[in-house]
C-alpha positions as CSV (number, residue, x, y, z in Angstrom):
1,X,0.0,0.0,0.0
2,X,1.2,3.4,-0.7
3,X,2.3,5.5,1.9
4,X,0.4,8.4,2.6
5,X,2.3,11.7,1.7
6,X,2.1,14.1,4.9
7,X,0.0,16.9,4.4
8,X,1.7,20.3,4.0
9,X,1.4,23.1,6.8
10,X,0.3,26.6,6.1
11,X,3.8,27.4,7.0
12,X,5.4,24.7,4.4
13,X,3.0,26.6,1.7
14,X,4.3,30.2,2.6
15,X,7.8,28.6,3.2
16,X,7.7,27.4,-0.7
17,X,6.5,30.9,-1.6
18,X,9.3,32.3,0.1
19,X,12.0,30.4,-1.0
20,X,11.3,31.0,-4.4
21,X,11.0,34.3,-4.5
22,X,14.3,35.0,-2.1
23,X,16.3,32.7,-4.8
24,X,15.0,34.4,-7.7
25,X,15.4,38.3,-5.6
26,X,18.5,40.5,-7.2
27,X,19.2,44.1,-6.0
28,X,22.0,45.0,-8.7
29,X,23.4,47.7,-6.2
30,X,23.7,48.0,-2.1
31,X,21.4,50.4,-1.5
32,X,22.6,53.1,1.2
33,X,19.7,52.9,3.1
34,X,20.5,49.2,3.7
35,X,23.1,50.2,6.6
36,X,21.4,53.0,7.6
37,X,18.7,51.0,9.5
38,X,18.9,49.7,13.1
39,X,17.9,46.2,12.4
40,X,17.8,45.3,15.9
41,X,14.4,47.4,16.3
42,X,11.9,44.8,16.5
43,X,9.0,47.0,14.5
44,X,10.2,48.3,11.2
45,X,8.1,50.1,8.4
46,X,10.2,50.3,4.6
47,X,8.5,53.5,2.9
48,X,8.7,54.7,-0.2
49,X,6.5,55.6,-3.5
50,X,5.6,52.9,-5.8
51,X,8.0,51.1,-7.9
52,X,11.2,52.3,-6.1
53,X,12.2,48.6,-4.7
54,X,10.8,48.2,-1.4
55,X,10.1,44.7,-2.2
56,X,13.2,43.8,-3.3
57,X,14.8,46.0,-0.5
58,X,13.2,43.2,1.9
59,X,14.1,40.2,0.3
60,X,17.9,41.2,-0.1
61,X,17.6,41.7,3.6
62,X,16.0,38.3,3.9
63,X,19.6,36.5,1.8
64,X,21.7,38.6,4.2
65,X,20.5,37.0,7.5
66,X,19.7,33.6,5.7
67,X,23.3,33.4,4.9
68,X,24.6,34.7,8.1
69,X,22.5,31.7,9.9
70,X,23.5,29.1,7.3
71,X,27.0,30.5,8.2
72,X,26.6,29.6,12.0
73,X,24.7,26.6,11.1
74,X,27.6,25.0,9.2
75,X,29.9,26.4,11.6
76,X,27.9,24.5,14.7
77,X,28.0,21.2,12.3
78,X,32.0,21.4,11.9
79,X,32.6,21.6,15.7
80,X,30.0,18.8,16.6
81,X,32.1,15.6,16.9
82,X,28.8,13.3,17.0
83,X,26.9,11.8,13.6
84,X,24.2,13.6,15.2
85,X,23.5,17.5,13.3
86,X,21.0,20.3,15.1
87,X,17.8,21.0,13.1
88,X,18.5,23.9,10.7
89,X,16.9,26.6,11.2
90,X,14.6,28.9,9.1
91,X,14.9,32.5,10.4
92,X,12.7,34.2,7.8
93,X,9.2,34.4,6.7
94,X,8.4,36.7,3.5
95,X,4.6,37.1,3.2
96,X,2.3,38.9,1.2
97,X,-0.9,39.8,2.3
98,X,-2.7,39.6,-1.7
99,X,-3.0,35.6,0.2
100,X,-6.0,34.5,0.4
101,X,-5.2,33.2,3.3
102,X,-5.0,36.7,5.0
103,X,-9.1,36.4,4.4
104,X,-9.7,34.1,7.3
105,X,-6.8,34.0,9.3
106,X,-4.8,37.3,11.2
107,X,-1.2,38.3,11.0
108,X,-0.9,37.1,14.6
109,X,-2.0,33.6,13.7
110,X,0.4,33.8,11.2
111,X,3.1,35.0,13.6
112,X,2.2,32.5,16.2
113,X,2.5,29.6,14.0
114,X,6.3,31.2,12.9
115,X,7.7,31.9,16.1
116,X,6.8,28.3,17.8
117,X,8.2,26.8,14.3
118,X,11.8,28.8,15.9
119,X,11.1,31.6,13.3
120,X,12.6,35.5,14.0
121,X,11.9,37.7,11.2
122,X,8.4,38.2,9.8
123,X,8.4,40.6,6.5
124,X,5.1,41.3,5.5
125,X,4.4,42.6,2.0
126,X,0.9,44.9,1.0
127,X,0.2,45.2,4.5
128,X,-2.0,48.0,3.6
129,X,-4.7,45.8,2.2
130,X,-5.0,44.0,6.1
131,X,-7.9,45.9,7.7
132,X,-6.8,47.1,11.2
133,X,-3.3,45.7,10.3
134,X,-1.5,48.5,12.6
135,X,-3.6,47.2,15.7
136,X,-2.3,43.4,14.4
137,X,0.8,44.4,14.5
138,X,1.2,46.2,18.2
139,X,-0.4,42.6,18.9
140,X,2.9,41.1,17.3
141,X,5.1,43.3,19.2
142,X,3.8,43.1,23.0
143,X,3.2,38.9,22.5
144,X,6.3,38.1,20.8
145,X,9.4,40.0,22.2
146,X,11.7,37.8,20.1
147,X,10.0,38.6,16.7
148,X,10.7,41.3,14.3
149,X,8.7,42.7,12.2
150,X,9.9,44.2,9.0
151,X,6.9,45.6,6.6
152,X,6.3,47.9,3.3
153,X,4.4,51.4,3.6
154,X,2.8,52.9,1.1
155,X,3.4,57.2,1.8
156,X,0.0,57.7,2.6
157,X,-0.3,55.5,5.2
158,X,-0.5,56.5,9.0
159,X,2.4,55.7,10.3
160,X,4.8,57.0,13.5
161,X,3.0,59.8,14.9
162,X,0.1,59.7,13.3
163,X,-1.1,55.9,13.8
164,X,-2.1,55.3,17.6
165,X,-1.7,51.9,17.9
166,X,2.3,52.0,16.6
167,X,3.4,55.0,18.7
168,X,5.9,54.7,19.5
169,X,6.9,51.0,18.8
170,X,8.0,51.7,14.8
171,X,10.6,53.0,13.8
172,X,10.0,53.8,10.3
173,X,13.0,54.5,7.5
174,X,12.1,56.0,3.8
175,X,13.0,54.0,0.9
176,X,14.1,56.6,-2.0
177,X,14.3,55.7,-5.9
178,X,18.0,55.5,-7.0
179,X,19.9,58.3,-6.2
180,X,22.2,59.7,-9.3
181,X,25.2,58.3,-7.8
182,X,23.3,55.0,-7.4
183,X,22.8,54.8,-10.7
184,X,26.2,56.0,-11.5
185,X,27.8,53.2,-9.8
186,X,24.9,50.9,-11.3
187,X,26.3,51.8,-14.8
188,X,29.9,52.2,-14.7
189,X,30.6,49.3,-11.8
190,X,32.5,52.2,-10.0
191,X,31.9,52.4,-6.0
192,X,31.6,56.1,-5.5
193,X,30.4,56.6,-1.8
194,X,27.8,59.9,-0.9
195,X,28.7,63.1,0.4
196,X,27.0,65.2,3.2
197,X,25.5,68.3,1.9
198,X,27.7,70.3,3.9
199,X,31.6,68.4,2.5
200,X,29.8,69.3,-1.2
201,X,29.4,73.2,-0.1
202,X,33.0,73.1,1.2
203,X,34.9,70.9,-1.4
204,X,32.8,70.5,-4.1
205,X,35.5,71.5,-6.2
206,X,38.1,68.8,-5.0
207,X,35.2,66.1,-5.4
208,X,34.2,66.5,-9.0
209,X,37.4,66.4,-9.9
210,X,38.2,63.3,-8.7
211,X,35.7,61.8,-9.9
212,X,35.7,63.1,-13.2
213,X,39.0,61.6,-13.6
214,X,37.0,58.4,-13.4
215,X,34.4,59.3,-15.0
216,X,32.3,61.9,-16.8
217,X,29.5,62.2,-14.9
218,X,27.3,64.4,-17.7
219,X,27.3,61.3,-20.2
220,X,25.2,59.5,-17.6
221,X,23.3,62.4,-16.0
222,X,21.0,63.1,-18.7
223,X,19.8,59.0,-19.0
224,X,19.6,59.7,-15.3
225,X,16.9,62.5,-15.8
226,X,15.1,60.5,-18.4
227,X,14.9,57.0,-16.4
228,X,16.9,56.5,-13.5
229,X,15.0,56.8,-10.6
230,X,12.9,53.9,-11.0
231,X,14.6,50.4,-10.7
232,X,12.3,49.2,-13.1
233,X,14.2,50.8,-16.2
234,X,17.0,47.6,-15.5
235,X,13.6,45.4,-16.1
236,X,11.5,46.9,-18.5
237,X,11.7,46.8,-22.4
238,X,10.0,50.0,-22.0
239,X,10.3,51.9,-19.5
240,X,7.2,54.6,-20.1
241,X,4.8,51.4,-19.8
242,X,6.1,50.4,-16.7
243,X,6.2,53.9,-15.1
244,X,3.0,54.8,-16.3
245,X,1.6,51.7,-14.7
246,X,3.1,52.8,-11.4
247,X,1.5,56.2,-11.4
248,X,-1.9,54.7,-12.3
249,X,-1.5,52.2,-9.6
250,X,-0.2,55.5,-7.1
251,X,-4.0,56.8,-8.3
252,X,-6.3,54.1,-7.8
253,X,-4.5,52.5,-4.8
254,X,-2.4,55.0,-2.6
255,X,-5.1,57.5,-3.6
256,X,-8.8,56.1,-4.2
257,X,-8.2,53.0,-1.9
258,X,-6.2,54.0,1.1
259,X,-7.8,57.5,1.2
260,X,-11.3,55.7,0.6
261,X,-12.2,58.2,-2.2
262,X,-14.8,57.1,-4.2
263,X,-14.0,55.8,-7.5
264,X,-15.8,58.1,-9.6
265,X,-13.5,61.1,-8.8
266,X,-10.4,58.9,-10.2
267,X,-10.8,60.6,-13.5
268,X,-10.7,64.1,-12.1
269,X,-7.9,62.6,-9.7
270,X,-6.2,61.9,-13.2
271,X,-6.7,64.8,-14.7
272,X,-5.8,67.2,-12.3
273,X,-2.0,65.4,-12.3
274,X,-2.1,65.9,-16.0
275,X,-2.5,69.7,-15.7
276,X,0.3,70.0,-13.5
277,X,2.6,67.7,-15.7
278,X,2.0,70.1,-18.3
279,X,2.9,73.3,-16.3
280,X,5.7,72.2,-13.4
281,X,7.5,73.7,-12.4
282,X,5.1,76.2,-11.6
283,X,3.0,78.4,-8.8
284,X,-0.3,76.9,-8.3
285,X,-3.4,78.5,-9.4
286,X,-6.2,76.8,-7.6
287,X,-9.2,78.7,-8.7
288,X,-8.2,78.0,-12.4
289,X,-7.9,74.9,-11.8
290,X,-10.7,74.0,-10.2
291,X,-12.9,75.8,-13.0
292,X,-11.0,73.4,-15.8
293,X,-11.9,70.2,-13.5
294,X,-15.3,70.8,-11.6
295,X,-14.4,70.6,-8.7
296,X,-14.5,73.4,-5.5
297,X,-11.2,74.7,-4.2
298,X,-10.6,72.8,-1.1
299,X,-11.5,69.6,-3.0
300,X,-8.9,70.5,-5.1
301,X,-6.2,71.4,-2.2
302,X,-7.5,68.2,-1.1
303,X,-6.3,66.3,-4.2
304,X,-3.3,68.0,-4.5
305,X,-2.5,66.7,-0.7
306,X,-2.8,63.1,-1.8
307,X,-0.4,63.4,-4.8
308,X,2.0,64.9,-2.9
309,X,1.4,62.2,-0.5
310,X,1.8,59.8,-2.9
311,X,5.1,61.1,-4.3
312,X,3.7,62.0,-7.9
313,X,4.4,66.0,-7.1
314,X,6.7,68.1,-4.8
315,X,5.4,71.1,-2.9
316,X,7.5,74.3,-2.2
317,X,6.6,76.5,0.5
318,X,8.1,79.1,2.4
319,X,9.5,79.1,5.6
320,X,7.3,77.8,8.1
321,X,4.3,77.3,5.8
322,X,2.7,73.8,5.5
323,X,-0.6,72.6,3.9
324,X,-3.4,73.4,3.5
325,X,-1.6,76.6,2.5
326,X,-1.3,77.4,-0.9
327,X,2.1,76.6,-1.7
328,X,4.8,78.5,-3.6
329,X,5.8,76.4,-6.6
330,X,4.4,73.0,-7.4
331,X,6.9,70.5,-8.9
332,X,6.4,67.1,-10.3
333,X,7.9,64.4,-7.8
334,X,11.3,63.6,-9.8
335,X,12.3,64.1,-13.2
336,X,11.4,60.4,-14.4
337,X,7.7,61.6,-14.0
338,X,7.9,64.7,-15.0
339,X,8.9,64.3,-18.8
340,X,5.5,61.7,-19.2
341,X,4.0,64.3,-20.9
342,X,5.1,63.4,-24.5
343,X,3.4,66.5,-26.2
344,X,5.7,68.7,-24.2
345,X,9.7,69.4,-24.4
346,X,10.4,70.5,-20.8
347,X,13.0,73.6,-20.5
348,X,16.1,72.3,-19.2
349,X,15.9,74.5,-16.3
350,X,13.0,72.8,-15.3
351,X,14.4,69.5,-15.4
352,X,17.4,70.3,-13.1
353,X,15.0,72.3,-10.5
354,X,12.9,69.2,-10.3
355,X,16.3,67.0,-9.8
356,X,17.8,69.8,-7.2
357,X,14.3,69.5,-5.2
358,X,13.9,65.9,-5.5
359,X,17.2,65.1,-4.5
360,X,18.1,67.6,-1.5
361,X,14.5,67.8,0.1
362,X,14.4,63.7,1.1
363,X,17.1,65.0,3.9
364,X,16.9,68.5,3.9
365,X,14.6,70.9,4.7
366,X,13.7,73.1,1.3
367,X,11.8,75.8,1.0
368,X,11.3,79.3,-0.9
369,X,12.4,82.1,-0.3
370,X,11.3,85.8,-0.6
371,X,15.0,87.2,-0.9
372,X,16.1,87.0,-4.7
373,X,17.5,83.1,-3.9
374,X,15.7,79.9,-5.9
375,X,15.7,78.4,-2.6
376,X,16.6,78.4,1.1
377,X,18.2,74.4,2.7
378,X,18.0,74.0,6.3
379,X,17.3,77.7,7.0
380,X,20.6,78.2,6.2
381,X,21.8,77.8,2.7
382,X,20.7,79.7,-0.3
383,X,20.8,78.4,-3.4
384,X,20.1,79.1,-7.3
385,X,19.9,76.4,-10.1
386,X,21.0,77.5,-13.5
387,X,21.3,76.0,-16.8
388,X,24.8,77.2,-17.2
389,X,27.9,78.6,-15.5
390,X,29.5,81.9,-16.2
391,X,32.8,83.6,-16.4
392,X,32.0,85.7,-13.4
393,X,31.4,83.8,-9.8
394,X,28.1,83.2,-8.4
395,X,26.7,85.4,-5.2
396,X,25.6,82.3,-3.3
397,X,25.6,78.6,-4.1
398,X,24.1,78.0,-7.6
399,X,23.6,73.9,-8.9
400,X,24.4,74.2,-12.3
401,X,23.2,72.1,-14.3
402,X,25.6,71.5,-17.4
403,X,29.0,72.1,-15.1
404,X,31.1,69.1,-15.0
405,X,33.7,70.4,-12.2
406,X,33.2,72.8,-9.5
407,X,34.7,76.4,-9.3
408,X,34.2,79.0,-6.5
409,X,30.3,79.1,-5.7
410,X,29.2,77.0,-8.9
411,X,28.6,73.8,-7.9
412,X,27.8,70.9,-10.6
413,X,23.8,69.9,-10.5
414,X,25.1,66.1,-11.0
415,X,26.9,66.1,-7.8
416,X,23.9,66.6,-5.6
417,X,22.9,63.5,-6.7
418,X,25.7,62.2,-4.4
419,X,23.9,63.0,-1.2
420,X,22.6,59.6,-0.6
């Protein structure tokens, strides 16, 4: 008689997910961010705007402390003198929550079943689609002080401060699209390292030049503007399909789903972004707007909330101005989005002040200004972006953005890219 096969576990069938997709995950580069995080911190939430790698972000993570287990695993099976080897042991769990599982059963079922199995690290994917996942989580954390929790976050999702239930408890880190030096080193298989703002307003200069005498920066800056935030252009045959399936999916899921907006405003959602793709970088007329889509003013403030929310635009405002003020200049999000607009050549000016605000404002604080200054970092440095450099020395700090090396106050535009 044939012997019955032993029926799989709920854990065996996410186990088999797991694997698979761990052996088949690839993150070309290290990203920065990477050693930035306290991995000890039993509660951790990955932000970041769609289709910048959070996923992937995880599942590296998962190899690293698979290997350094398998490490100590073989290292306890050389020093055992018996035939007889210790159980290995499975540290990780990758999940997503699209499972129908997630219908029936509750993350801390799920965790439960993980930690008596001798599991430690529980990343859970599309957590955002979990009702009252943040309450499932605190759940997680005060019954299981050996388990840590690593999850994705979607930017409009309560989180730190504004989530009651994880108060404390999360420490939460944002996950950035590829920085210019990123992609840099993704291209040339060079290992430049980033720069404080602060050693590029002192030695800018000195920096670009060593660099350029590995490189030239500018023959890869302007592919950068075009498609090199989004890790997807290593992927994609074509890269406009892919990104404009992100931004639809920033729409009718960070947007209409997570904001619970009904689904009949996503067309007014969509054309409101495609009025500012044709005029960023610009100020923000609101009552104009709001005559060209139908809807009332705040309802449009409103709107332009969740896109910034859902990194498709940037907001500038001045100096201790916040919404729901009107802000001073609207910009689109980076310059990968801001060119998908096909009937429209943008300015080159406004393609390097979307890269200087992109890049500088996900550590710095930017804002405008009402001296003569483009803009005003940290409350303390004024800066300009131009187009070109001159013969004569700029006043203040000005990114420019066709400068290959640095000279007195002219700093090259590409260089900021190094800042993380």
């Amino acid at each position: 008689m044939e012997q019955e096969k032993p029926r799989r576990t709920m854990l065996d069938a996410f186990f088999q997910t797991h694997e698979a997709l761990v052996k088949r995950a690839f993150m070309p580069i290290r990203r920065q961010l990477m050693d930035e995080i306290n991995w000890e911190d039993r509660l951790i939430a990955i932000k970041g705007g769609r289709g910048v790698g959070k996923t992937d972000f995880m599942l590296f993570r998962i190899k690293e402390i698979e290997q350094a287990y398998q490490e100590q695993y073989e290292r306890e099976i050389a020093a055992i003198k018996s035939r007889r080897k210790p159980k290995p042991v499975r540290p990780c769990l990758y999940v997503n929550l699209n499972d129908f599982f997630f219908t029936q059963h509750t993350i801390v079922e799920l965790a439960s079943r993980f930690v008596k199995a001798g599991g430690r690290y529980l990343f859970i994917d599309q957590i955002f689609k979990y009702p009252h996942w943040s309450r499932e989580l605190k759940r997680c954390y005060l019954k299981y002080p050996n388990l840590h929790v690593v999850f994705c976050a979607t930017p409009v999702m309560p989180i730190d401060e504004e989530n009651n239930y994880l108060q404390d408890i999360v420490h939460s880190y944002n996950l950035r699209g590829f920085s210019f030096r990123e992609y840099l080193n993704l291209q040339t298989g060079l290992h430049f390292r980033s720069y404080s703002l602060e050693e590029i307003l002192q030695h800018h200069a000195s920096i670009s030049r060593e660099i350029c005498e590995r490189v030239h920066p500018l023959e890869y800056f302007r592919n950068y503007l075009h498609h090199g935030f989004y890790p997807s252009y290593l992927e994609s045959k074509n890269f406009e399909s892919a990104l404009l399936k992100v931004m639809n999916s920033q729409l009718e899921v960070d947007v209409l789903m997570i904001k619970q907006i009904d689904v009949s405003c996503l067309h007014k959602l969509r054309k409101l972004l495609y009025i500012l793709m044709r005029e960023t970088p610009c100020a923000l007329n609101v009552s104009s707007i709001s005559d060209e889509i139908g809807l009332s003013r705040a309802t449009v403030m409103n709107y332009i909330k969740y896109l910034k929310d859902s990194r498709l635009i940037n907001l500038l405002y001045p100096e201790d101005k916040n919404f729901p003020m009107k802000p001073t200049r609207v910009y689109m999000h980076n310059t990968n989005v801001a060119r998908m607009d096909f009937t429209r050549v943008i300015p080159a000016i406004d393609m390097y002040e979307t890269f200087f605000y992109n890049t500088v404002h996900g550590s710095h604080r930017v804002n405008a200004t009402e001296r003569s200054a483009m803009f005003i970092v940290d409350n303390q440095y004024f800066f300009d972006v131009k187009e070109k450099g001159t013969v004569r020395d700029a006043i203040r700090p000005t990114a420019i953005g066709e400068l290959e090396t640095g000279r007195g106050n002219q700093i090259p535009l590409w260089l900021l890219g190094f800042l993380y």
